[in-house]
N, C-alpha and C positions, 0 to 999 in steps of 0.2 A: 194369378200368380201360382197357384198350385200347381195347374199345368205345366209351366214352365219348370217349376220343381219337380216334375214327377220325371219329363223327359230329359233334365241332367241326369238325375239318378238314375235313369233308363241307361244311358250315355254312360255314368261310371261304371254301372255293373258291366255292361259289356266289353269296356275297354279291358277290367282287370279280369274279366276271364278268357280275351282272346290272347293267344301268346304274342309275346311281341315279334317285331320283325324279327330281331338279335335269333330268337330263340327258331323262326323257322328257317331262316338262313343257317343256321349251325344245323338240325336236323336236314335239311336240304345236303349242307357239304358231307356230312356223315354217310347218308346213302350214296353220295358218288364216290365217297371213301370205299366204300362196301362192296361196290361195283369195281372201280380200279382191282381191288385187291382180288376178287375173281378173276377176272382178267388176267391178274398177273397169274395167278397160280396156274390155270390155263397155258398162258404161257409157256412156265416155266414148266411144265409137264411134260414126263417123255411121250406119251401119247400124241403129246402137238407137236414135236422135234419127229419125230418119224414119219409122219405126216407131213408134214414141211418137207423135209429131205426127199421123200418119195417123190413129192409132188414137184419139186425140185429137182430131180433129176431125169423128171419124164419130160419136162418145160424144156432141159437142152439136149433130148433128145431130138428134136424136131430140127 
């Protein structure tokens, strides 16, 4: 019987220190959060608008 007691309590300990799923799904969407918003600012940057257009108007050049 001890055994079996030792590997619940093996069993509890490690449940409550893994995070739950809740908690790696929300850090998961956080980083594509994080991602998207580079991207966006990328985007929205005249560096990538000049680039675009350049590369954009050498495409109907042809």
């Amino acid at each position: 019987m001890p055994l079996i007691q030792s590997a619940m309590a093996l069993r509890t300990v490690s449940i409550q220190q893994s995070p739950s799923l809740a908690e790696v799904v929300d850090e998961g969407l956080e980083q594509i959060q994080e991602k998207n918003n580079v991207g966006q600012k990328l985007h929205n940057s005249t560096a990538f608008h000049g680039w675009v257009d350049k590369n954009a108007a050498w495409s109907t050049d042809i």
